[in-house]
N, C-alpha and C positions, 0 to 999 in steps of 0.2 A: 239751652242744652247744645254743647257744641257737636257736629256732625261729621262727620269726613265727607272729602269731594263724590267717594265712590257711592257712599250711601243715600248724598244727596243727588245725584244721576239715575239709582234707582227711583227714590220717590220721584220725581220728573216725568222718570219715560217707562216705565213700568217696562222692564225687557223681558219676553217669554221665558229666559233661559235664567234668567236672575232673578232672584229676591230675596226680602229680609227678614231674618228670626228674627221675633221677640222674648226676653227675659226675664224672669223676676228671681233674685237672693230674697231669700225673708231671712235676717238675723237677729237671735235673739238668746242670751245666754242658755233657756229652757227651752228651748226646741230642740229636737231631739237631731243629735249632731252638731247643732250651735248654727247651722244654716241649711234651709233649705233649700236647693236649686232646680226651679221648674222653667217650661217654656211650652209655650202652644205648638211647635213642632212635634207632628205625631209620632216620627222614631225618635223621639229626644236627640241630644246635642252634646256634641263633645266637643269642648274649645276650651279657651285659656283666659283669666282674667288679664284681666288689663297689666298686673304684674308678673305674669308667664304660670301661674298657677293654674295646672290643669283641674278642668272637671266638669261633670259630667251634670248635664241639664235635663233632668227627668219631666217625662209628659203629663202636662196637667191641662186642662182645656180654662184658656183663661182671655180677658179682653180689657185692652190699656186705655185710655184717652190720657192721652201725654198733656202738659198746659200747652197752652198755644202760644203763640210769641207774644201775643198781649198780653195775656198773663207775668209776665215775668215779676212785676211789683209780690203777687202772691202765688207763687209754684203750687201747682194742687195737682197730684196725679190720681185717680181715679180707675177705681182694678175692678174686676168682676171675676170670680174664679169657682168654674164649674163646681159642685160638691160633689164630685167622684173618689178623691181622694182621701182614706178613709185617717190615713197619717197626719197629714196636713191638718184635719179639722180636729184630730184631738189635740194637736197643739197648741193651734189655735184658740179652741176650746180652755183647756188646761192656763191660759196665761190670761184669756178672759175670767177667768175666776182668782185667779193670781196675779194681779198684777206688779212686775216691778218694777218695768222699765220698758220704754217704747220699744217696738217691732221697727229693725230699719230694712227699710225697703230700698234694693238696689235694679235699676232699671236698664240692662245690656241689651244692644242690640248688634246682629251678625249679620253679615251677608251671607248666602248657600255657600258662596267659593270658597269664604274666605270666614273660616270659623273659629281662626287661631288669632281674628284681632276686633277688638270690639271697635265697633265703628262710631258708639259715641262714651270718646272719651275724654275727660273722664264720666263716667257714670251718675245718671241723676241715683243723686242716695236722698231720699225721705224716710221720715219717722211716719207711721202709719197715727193718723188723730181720730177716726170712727172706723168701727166695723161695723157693717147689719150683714147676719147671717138666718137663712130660710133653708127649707126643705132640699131647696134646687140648685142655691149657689150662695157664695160667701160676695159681699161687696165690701171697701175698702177706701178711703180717703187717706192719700199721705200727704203730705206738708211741711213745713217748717215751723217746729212748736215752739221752741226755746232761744227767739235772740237774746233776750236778755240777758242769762247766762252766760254766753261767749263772751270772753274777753276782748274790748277794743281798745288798743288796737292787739292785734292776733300775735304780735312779736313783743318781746318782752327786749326794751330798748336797753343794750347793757356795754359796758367799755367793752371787755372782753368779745362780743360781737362787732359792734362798734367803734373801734377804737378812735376816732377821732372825736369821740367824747369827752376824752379827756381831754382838759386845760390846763 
């Protein structure tokens, strides 16, 4: 997950007067608005995605364990998300009895000052692979489900892009 300089100067030196939001999009055709946008800052968040799209990060009390750099062979992110939110779980709820298609999980992080640019970008996007939900909080494993499916290679080789293809 790539970082910016600023971001990584926070995690470093932890400065009194600095530090970083965390994010979560949950998108999913049946949720209600087609995305969610939560964030463990208690007045919520108003910033910009990564393409200058504003909006607004509403408060949900939630805890991330990003992979670690070892990880990289298999990206696993790891959510915990308070059940305060009475929205969120019938959604949730609602597509666990329905399923049609993975929940993608998008992972923004902000600095206080600097709310208008995501400092890892781009954004770790996972598909959500288990839920366990309880009385007290919903938990969440996302991952990368589907290589097989993606096309290798990802460009479709053709003269018309190519043109030196042709002989």
């Amino acid at each position: 997950m790539p970082i910016s300089d600023e971001l990584k100067a926070v995690y470093a030196t932890a400065p009194y007067d600095e530090y970083y939001i965390e994010t979560l999009s949950l998108s999913h055709p049946q949720i209600t608005g087609g995305t969610k946008y939560i964030t463990n800052q208690v007045d919520g968040l108003s910033g910009k995605l990564e393409d200058g799209t504003d909006v607004y990060y509403s408060f949900t009390p939630f805890a991330v364990v990003p992979p670690d750099k070892a990880e990289q062979a298999s990206l696993s992110l790891k959510v915990a998300i308070d059940n305060t939110s009475r929205t969120l779980m019938g959604d949730l709820e609602r597509l666990a009895t329905e399923p049609t298609e993975p929940i993608q999980v998008y992972y923004r992080v902000y600095l206080k000052s600097d709310p208008d640019t995501v400092q890892n970008d781009p954004p770790l996007n996972l598909e959500i692979l288990s839920v366990t939900a309880t009385e007290s909080a919903v938990s969440f494993n996302a991952g990368i489900t589907n290589l097989r499916g993606k096309p290798f290679p990802s460009v479709l080789y053709s003269t018309e892009l190519f043109p030196g293809l042709i002989r």
